[in-house]
Biotite code that builds the C-alpha atoms (Angstrom):
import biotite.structure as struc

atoms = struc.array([
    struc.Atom([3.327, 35.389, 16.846], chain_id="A", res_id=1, res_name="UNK", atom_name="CA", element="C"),
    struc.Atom([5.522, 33.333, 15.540], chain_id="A", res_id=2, res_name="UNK", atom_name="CA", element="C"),
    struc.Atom([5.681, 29.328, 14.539], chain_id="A", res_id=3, res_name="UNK", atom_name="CA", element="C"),
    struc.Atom([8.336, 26.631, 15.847], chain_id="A", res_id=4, res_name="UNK", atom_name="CA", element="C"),
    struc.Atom([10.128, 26.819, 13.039], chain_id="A", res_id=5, res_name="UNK", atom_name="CA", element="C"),
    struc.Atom([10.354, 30.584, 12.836], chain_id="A", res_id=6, res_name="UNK", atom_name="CA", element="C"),
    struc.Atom([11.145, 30.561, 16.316], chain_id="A", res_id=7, res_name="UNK", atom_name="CA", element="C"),
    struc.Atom([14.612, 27.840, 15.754], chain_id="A", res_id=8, res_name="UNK", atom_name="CA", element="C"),
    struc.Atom([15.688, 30.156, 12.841], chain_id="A", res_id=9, res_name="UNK", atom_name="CA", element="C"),
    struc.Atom([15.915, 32.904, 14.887], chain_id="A", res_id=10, res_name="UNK", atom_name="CA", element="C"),
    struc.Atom([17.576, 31.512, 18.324], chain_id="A", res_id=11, res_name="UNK", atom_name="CA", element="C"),
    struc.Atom([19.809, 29.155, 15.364], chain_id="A", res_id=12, res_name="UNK", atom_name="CA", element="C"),
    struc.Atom([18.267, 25.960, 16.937], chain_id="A", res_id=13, res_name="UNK", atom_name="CA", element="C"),
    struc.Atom([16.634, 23.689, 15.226], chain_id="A", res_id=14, res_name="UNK", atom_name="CA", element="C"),
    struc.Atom([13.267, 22.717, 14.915], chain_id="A", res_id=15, res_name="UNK", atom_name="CA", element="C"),
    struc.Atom([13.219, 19.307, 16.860], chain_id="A", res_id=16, res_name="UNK", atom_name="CA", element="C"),
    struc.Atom([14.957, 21.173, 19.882], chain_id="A", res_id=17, res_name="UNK", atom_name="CA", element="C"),
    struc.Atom([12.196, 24.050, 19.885], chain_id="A", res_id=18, res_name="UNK", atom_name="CA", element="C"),
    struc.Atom([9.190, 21.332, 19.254], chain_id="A", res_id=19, res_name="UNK", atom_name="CA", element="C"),
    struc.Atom([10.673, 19.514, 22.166], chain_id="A", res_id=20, res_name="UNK", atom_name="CA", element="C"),
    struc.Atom([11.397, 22.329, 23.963], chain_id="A", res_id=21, res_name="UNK", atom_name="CA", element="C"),
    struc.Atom([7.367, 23.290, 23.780], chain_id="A", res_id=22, res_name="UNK", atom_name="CA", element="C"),
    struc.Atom([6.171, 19.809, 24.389], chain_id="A", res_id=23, res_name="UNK", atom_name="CA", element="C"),
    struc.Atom([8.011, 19.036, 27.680], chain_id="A", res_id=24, res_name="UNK", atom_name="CA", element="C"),
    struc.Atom([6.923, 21.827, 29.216], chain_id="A", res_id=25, res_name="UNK", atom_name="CA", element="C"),
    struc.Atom([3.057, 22.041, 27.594], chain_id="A", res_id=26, res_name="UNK", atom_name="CA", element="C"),
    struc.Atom([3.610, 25.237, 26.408], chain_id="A", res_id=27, res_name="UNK", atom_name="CA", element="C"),
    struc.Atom([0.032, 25.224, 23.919], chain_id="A", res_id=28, res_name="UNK", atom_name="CA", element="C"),
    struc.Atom([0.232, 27.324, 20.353], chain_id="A", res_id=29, res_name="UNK", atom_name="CA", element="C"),
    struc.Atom([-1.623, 30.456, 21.102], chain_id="A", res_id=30, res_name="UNK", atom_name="CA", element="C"),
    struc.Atom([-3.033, 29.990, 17.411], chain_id="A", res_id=31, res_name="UNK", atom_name="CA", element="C"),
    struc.Atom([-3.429, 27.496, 15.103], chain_id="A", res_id=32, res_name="UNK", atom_name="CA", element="C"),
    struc.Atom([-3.853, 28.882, 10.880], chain_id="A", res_id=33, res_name="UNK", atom_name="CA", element="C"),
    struc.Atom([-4.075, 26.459, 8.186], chain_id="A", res_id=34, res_name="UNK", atom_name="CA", element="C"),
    struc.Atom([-1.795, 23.941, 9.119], chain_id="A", res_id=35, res_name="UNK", atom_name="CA", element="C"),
    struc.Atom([0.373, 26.066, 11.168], chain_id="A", res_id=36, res_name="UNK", atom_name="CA", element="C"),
    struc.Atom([0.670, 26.150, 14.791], chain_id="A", res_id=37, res_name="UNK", atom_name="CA", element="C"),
    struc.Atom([2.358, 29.911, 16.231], chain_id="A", res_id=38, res_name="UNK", atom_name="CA", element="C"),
    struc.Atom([2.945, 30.536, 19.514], chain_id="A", res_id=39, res_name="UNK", atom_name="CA", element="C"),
    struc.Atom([3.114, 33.502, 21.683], chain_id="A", res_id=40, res_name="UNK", atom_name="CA", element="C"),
    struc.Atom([5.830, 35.794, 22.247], chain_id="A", res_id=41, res_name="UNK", atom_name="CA", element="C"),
    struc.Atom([5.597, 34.821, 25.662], chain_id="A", res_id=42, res_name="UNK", atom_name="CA", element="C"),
    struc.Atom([6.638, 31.468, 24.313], chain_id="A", res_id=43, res_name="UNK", atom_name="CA", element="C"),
    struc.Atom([8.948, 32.363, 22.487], chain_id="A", res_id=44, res_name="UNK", atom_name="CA", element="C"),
    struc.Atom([10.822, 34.342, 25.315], chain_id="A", res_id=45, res_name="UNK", atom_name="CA", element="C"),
    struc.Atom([10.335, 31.461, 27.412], chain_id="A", res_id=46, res_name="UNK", atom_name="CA", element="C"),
    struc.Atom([12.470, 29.343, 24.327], chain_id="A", res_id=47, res_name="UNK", atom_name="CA", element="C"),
    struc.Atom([15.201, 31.764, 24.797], chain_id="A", res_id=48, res_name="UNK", atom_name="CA", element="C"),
    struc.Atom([15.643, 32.240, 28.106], chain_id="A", res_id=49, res_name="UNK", atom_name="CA", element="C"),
    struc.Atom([15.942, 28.236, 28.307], chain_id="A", res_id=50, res_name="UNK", atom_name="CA", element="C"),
    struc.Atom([18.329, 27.901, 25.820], chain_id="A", res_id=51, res_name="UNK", atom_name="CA", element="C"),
    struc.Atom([19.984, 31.056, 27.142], chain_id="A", res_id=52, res_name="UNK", atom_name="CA", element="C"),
    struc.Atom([19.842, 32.800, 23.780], chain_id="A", res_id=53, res_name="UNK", atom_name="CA", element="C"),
    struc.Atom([18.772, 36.444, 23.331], chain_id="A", res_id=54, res_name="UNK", atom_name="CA", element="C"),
    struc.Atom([16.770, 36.973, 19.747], chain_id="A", res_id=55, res_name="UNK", atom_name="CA", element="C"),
    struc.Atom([19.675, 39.608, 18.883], chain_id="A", res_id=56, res_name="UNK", atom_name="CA", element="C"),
    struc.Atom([22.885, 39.035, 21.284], chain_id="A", res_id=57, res_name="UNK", atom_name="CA", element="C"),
    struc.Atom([25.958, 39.462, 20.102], chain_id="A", res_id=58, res_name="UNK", atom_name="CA", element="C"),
    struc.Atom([26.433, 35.835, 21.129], chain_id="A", res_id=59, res_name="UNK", atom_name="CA", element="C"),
    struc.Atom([24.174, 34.545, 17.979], chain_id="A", res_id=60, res_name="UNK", atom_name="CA", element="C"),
    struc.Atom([26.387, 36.266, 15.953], chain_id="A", res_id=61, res_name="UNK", atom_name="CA", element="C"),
    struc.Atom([29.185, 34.901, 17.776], chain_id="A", res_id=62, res_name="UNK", atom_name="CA", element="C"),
    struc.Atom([27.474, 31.200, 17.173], chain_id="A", res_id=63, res_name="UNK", atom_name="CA", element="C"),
    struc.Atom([26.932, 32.022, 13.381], chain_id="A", res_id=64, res_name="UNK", atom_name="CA", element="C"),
    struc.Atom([30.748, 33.224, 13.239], chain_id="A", res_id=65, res_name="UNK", atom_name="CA", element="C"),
    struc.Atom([31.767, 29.769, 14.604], chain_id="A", res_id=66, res_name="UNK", atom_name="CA", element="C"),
    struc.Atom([29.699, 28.207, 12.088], chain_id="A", res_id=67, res_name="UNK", atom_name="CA", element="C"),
    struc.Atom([31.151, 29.992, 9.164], chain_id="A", res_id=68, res_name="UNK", atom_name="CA", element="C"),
    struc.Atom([34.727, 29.517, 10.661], chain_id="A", res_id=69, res_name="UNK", atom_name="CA", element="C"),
    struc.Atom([33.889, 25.205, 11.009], chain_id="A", res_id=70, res_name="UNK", atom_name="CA", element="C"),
    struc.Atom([32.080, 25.956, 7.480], chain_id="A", res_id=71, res_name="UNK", atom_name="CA", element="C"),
    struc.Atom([35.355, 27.692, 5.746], chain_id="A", res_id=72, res_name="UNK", atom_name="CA", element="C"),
    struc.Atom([38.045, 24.921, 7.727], chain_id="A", res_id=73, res_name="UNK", atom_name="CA", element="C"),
    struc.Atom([35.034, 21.920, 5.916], chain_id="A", res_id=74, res_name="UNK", atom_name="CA", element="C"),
    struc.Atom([35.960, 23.904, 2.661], chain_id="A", res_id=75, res_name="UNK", atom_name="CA", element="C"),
    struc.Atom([39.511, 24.085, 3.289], chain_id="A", res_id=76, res_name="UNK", atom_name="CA", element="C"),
    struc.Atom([39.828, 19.974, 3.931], chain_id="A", res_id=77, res_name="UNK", atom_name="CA", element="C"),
    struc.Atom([37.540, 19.331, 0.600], chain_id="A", res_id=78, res_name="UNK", atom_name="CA", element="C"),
    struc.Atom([39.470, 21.297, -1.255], chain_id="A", res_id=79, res_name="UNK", atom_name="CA", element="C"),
    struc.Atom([42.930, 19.509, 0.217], chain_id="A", res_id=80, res_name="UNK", atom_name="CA", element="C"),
    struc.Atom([41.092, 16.632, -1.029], chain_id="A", res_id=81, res_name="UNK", atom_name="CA", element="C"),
    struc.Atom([40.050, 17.466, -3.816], chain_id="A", res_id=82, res_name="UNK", atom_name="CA", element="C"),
    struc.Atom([43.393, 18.761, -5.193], chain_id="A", res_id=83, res_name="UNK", atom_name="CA", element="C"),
    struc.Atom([44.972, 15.203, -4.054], chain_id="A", res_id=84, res_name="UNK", atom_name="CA", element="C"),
    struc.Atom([42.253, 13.019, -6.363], chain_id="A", res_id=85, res_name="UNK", atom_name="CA", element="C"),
    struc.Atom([42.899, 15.160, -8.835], chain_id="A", res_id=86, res_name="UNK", atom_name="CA", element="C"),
    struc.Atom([46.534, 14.169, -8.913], chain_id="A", res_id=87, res_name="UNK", atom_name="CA", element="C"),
    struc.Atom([45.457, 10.822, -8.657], chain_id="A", res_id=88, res_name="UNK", atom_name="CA", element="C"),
    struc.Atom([43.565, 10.807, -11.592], chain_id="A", res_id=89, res_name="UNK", atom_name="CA", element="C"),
    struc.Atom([46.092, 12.947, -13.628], chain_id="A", res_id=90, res_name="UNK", atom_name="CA", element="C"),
    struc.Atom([48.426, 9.847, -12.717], chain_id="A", res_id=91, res_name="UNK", atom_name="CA", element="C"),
    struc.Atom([46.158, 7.454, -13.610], chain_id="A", res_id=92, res_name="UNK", atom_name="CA", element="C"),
    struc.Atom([45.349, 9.055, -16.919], chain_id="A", res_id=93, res_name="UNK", atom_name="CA", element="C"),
    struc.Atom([49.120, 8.660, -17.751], chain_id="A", res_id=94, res_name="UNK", atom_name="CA", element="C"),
    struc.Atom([48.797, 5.216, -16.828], chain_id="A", res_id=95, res_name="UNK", atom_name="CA", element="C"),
    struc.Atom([46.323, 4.300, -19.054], chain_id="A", res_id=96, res_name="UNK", atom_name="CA", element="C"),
    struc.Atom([47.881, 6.215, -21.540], chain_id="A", res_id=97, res_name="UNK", atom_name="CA", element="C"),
    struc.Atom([51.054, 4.040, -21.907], chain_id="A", res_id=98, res_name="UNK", atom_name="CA", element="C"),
    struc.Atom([49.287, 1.354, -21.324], chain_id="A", res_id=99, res_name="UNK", atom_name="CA", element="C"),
    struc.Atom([47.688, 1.767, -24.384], chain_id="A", res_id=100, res_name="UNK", atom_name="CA", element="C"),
    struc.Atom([50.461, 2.950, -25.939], chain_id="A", res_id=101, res_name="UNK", atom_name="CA", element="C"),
    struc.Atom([52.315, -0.568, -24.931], chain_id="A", res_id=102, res_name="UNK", atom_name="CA", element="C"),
    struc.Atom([49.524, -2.505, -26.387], chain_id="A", res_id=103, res_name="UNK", atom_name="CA", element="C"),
    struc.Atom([49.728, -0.558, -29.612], chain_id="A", res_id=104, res_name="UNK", atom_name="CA", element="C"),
    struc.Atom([53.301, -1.518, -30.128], chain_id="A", res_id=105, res_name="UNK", atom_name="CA", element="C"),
    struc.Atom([53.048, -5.088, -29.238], chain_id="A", res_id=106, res_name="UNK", atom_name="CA", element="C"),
    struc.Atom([49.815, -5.395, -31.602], chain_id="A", res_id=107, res_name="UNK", atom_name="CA", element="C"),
    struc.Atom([52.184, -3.596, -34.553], chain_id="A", res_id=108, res_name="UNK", atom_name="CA", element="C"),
    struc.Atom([55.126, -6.395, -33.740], chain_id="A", res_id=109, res_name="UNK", atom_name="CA", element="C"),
    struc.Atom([52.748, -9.121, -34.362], chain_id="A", res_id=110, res_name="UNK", atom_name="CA", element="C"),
    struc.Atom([51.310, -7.945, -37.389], chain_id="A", res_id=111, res_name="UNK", atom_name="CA", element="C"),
    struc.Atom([54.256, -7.153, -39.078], chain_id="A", res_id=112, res_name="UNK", atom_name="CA", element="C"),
    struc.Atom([55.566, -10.543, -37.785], chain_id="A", res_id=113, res_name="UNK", atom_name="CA", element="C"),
    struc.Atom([52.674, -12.131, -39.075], chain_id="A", res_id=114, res_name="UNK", atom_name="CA", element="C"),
    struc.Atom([52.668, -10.212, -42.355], chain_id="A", res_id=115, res_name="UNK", atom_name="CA", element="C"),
    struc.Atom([56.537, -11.549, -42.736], chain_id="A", res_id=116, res_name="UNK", atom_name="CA", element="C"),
    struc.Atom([55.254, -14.964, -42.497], chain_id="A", res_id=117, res_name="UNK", atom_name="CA", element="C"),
    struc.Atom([53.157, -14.161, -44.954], chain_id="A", res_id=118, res_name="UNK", atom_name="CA", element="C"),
    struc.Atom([55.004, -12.777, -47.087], chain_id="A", res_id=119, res_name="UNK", atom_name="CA", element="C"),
    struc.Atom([57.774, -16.081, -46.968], chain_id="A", res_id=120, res_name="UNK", atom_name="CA", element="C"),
    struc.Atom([54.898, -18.379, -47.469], chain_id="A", res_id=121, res_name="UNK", atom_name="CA", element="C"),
    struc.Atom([53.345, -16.512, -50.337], chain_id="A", res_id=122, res_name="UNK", atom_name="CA", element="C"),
    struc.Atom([56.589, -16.981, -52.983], chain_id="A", res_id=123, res_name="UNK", atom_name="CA", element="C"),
    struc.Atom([56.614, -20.065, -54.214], chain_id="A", res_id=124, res_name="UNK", atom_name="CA", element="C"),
    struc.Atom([58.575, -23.138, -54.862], chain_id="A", res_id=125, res_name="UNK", atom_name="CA", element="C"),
    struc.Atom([60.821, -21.891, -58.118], chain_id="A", res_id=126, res_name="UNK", atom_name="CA", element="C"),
    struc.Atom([61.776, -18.431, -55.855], chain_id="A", res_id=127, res_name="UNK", atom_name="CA", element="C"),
    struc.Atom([62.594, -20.313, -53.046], chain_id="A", res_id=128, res_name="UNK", atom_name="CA", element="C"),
    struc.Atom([64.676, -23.104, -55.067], chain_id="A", res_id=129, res_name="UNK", atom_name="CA", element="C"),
    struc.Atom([66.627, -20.280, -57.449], chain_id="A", res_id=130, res_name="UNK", atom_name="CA", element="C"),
    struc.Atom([66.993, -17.689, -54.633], chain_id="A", res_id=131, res_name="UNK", atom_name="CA", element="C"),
])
């Protein structure tokens, strides 16, 4: 006895294709336990003969090989992508980094420019007459 969801983990469906599977053709729970609805074996042969799945062919481990090859070619791409925003935000780092570095310099020029004119206004009449 097993439930719908027991029964998609084991033929690697999922559950909305085993619920629907059970519904469309009125095949009843043989038991219902708390809230949990299991069905027959019977049923659950029935599942796998209609989606042409045997509980422990070699073609389930053919379909979970698949899955782990598409799972290892996601990884591969996200870590292609990865790799390439990380560059990005190395050069964007460097960016900012002489940017600020630009802003520093310019803000030293005009201090010291204003600290000249300072300077020039500061001595008075007599220096500037006499020197």
């Amino acid at each position: 006895m097993k439930t719908s969801a027991q029964i998609a983990k084991d033929l690697g469906l999922t559950k909305a294709q085993v619920y629907q599977y059970l519904h469309r053709n009125n095949i009843k729970p043989a038991q219902k336990k708390g809230n949990k609805y299991y069905y027959s074996d019977k049923a659950f042969q029935s599942v796998s003969k209609h989606f042409k799945i045997a509980s422990h062919s070699s073609k389930s481990t053919s379909k979970s090989y698949d899955g782990n090859q598409n799972n290892s070619l996601a990884i591969k791409a996200l870590m292609k992508q990865l790799e390439e925003k990380d560059k990005q935000i190395e050069k964007l780092t460097k960016l900012l980094d002489q940017q600020q570095q630009l802003n520093l310099l310019s803000a030293n020029k005009s201090h010291k420019a204003i600290q000249s004119d300072l300077k020039q206004e500061s001595k008075g009449f007599w220096y500037k007459l006499f020197h």
